[in-house]
C-alpha positions in Angstrom: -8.7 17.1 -0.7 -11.3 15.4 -2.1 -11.1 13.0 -5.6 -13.6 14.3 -8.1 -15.8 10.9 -7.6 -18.3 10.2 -5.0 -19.5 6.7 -4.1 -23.0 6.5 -3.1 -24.2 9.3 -2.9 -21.2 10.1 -0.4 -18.3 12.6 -1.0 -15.0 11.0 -2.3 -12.2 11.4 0.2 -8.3 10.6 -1.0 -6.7 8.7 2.0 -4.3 10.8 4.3 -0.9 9.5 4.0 2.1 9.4 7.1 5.7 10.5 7.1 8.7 8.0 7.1 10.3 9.0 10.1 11.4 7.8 13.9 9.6 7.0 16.8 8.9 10.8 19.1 10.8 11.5 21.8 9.9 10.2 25.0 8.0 13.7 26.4 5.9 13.8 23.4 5.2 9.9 23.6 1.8 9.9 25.5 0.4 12.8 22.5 0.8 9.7 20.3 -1.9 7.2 19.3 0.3 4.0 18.3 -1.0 1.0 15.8 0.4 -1.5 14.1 1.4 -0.9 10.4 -0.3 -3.6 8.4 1.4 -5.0 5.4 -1.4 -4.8 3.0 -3.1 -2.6 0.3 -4.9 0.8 1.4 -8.8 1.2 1.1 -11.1 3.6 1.7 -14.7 2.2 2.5 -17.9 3.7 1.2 -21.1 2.6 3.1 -24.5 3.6 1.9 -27.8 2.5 0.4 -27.2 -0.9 1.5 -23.7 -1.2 -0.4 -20.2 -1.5 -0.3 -17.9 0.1 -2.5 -13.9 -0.4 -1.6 -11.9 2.1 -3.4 -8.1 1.8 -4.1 -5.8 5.2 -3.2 -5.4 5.7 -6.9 -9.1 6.1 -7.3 -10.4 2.6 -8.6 -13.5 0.5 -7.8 -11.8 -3.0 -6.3 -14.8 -4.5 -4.5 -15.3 -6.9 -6.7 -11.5 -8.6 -5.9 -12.4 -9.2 -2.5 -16.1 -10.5 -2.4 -15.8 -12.3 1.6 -15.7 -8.5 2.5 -19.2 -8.1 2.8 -19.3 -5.4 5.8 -21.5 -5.3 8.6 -24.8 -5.4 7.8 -25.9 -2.3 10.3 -22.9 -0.1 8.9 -24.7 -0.1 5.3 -28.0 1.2 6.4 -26.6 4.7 7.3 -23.7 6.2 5.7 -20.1 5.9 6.2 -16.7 6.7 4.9 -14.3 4.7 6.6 -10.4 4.1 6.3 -8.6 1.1 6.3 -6.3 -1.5 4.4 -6.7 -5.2 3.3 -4.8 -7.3 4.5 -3.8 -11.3 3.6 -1.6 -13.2 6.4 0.6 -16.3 6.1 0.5 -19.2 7.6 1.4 -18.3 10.7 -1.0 -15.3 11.2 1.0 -12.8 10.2 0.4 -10.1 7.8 1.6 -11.1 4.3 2.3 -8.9 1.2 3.5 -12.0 -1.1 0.0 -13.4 0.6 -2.2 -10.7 -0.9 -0.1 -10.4 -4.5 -2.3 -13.2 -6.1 -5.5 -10.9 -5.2 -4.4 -7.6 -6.4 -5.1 -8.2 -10.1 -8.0 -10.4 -10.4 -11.3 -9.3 -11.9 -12.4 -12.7 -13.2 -15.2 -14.3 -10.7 -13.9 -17.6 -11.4 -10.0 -17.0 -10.7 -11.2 -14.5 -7.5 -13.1 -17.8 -6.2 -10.4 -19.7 -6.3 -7.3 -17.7 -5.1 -10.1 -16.9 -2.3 -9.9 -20.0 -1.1 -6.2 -20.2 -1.3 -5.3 -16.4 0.3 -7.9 -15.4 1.9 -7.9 -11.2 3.4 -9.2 -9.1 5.8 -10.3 -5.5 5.8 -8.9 -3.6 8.8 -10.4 -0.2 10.1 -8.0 2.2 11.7 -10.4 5.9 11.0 -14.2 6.7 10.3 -14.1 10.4 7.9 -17.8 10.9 7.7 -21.4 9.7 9.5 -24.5 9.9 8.3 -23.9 13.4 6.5 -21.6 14.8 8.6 -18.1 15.5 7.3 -15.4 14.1 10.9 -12.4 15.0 9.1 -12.2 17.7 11.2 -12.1 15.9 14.7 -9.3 15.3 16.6 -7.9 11.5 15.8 -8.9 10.5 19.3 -12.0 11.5 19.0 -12.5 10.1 15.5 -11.4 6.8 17.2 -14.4 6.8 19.7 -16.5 7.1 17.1 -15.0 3.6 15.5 -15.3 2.4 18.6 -19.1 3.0 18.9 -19.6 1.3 15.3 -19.0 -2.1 16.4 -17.2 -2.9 13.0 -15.6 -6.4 13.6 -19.5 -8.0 13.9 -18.0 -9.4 10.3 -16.3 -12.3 9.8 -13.4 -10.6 7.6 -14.0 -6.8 8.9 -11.4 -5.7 12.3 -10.8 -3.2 13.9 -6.8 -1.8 14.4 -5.9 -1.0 18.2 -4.5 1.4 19.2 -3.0 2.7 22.6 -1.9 6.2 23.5 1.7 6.2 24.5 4.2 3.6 24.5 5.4 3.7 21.3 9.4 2.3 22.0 7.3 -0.6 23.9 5.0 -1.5 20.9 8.1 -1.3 18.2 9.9 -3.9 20.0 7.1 -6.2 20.3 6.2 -5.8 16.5 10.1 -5.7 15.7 10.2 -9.7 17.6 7.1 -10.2 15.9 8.7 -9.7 12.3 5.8 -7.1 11.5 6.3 -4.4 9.4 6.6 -1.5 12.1 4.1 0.9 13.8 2.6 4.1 12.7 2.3 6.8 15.3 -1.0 9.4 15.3 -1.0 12.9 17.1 -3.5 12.5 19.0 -4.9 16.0 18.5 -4.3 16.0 14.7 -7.3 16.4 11.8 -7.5 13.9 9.1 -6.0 16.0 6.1 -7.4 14.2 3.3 -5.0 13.5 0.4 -2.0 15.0 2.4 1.3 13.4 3.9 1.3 14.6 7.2 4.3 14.6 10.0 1.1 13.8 12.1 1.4 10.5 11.0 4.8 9.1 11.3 5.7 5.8 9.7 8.2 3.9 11.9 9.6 0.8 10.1 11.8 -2.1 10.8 12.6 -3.3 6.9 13.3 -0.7 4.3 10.9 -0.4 1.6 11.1 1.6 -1.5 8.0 2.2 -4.3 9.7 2.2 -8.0 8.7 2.4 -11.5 9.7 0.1 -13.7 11.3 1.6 -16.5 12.8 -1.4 -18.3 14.1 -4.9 -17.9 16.9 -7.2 -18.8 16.6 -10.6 -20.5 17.2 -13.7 -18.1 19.7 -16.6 -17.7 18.9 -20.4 -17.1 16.0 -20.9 -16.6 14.9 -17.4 -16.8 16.5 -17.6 -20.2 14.0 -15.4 -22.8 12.4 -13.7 -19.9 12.4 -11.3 -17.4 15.7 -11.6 -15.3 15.7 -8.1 -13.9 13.7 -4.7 -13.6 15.4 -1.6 -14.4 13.9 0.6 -11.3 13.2 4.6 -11.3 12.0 7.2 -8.8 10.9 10.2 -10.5 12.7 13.2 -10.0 12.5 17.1 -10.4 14.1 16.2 -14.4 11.9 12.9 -15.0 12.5 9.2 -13.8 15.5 8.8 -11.8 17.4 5.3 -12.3 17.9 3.9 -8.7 18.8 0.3 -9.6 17.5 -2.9 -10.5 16.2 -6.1 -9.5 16.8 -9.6 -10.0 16.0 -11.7 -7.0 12.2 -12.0 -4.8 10.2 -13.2 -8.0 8.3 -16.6 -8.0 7.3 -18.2 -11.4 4.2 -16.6 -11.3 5.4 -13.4 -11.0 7.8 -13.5 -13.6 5.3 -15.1 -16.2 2.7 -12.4 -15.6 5.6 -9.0 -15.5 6.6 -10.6 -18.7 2.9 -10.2 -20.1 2.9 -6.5 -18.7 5.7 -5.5 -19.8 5.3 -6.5 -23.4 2.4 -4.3 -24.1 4.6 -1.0 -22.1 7.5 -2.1 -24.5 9.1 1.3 -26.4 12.5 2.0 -28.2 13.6 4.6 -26.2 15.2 5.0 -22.4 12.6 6.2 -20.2 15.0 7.6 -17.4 16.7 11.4 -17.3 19.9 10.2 -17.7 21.8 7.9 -19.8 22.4 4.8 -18.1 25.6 3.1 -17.8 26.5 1.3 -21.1 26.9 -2.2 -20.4 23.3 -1.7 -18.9 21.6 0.1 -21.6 23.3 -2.3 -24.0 20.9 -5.1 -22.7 18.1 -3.3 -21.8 14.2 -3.4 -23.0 12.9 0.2 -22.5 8.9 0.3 -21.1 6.7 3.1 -20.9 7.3 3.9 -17.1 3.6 3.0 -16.2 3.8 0.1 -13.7 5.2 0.8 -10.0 6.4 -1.9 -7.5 7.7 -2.6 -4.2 11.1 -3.5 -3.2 13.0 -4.4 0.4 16.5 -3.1 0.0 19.7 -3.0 2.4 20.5 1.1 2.3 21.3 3.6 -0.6 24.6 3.8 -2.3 26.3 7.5 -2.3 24.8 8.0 -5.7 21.4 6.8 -4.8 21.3 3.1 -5.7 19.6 0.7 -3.7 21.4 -1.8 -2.6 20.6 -5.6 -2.3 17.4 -4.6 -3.7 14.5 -7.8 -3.7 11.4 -7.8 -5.3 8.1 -7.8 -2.7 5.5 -7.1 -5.6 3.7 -4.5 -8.4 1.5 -2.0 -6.6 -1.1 -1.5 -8.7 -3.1 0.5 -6.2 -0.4 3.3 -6.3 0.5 5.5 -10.0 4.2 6.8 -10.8 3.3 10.3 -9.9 2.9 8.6 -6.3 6.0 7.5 -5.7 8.9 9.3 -3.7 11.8 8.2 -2.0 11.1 6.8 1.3 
């Protein structure tokens, strides 16, 4: 499925997306291509007339938040779609999502130079959809790798390349597990890229729970926090609108708090945005937004009703729209 923009003369292709799901059984392993799953923000790469655009899944033009990814020079003097995310690390090398938070939003040049310096990214390739006029979405996933492979992409300084080996997948999820990485994505090696569609091709394997929500409200702070933001009312939508799955008061820094605050004054609006009434104690001290800003939470399980429990706060996803979000 293609978006209804094209970059450079090149046809827009909407990222395909992987199921949340477990690892395959061992006589199917070695059908697998296995990669890390990298904790950043998903971008599609359009290479052509000598430019560069990088384009968010929800459609958007962000090249101009991440200027150090200036790609290969050779790549832009053909034409190329290629997929891939961005991806900030900590300081000890690993990949960070509170590391890439601070680059998400920024458009002014002065503020990108500067958190540059601070939290720096990379731009990781993991699929190539289309080469000099000729539409790969087609091939099988191991053959679309060799073609990566022959594009020599890491000859940047911030462009790599993600590995991947065919078979061993319980092998890789313990060393990522001991790692404290994310998890591991597992590829039929035979399958198509099916642009714009979650596939059981792909098969997310995680070791932390995460959830996408909406933010459908918030609840004034305490202490310090007094005046503020001191917790998110969270929504999934639902077959009858936004489903209330909780809220969150814990995983925000200063920053973070200052700037939801900001956001959420302008979404502000007098009436509930979920399907159903909330409890009252809640809905006594809420402040209702128009559910236009989704997030990211790590949470401990789902209550019987479909809370999450222990719920903290990883960060808004402003690459990602309501509609997008499902339960994981």
């Amino acid at each position: 499925m293609a978006n209804t923009r094209a970059w450079g003369g090149l046809p827009s292709i909407a990222p395909m997306l992987a199921t949340l799901g477990q690892l395959p059984p061992d006589d199917l392993d070695r059908r697998y291509g296995y990669e890390v799953k990298w904790d950043g923000v998903r971008a599609v790469a359009y290479l052509a007339e000598g430019q560069c655009h990088l384009v968010s899944r929800n459609d958007h033009d962000i090249t101009v938040a991440y200027p150090e990814l200036d790609p290969p020079a050779h790549l832009t003097k053909g034409k190329l779609i290629l997929d891939g995310e961005i991806v900030a690390f900590d300081e000890h090398g690993k990949p960070s999502f509170a590391a890439l938070q601070p680059r998400m939003h920024l458009r002014d040049p002065a503020r990108i130079a500067r958190r540059r310096e601070a939290n720096p990214v990379a731009y990781i390739v993991f699929d190539v959809m289309h080469r000099d006029g000729r539409d790969l979405t087609g091939l099988t996933y191991k053959d679309r790798r060799e073609v990566l492979k022959g594009l020599n992409v890491a000859s940047a300084p911030a462009w790599r390349t993600s590995d991947y080996r065919v078979g061993g997948g319980a092998e890789l999820y313990r060393a990522t597990k001991e790692s404290g990485l994310e998890g591991i994505i597992a590829k039929r090696l035979d399958s198509p890229y099916l642009a714009g569609r979650r596939s059981p091709d792909w098969i997310k394997i995680k070791h932390v729970r995460t959830q996408e929500v909406v933010i459908g409200g918030w609840t004034e702070g305490e202490g310090r926090r007094q005046g503020g933001v001191g917790a998110l009312l969270l929504g999934i939508p639902g077959e009858k609108g936004l489903d209330f799955v909780g809220h969150v008061g814990t995983g925000f820094t200063e920053d973070s708090l200052a700037d939801l605050g900001k956001r959420l004054a302008k979404l502000k609006t007098d009436s509930s945005p979920f399907a159903k009434r909330l409890p009252a104690p809640t809905a006594r001290a809420a402040h209702w937004v128009r559910p236009k800003l989704v997030g990211e939470v790590v949470y401990a399980e789902r209550t019987r009703d479909g809370l999450l429990r222990t719920p903290a706060w990883r960060g808004l996803r402003p690459d990602k729209e309501p509609r997008d979000v499902r339960p994981e």
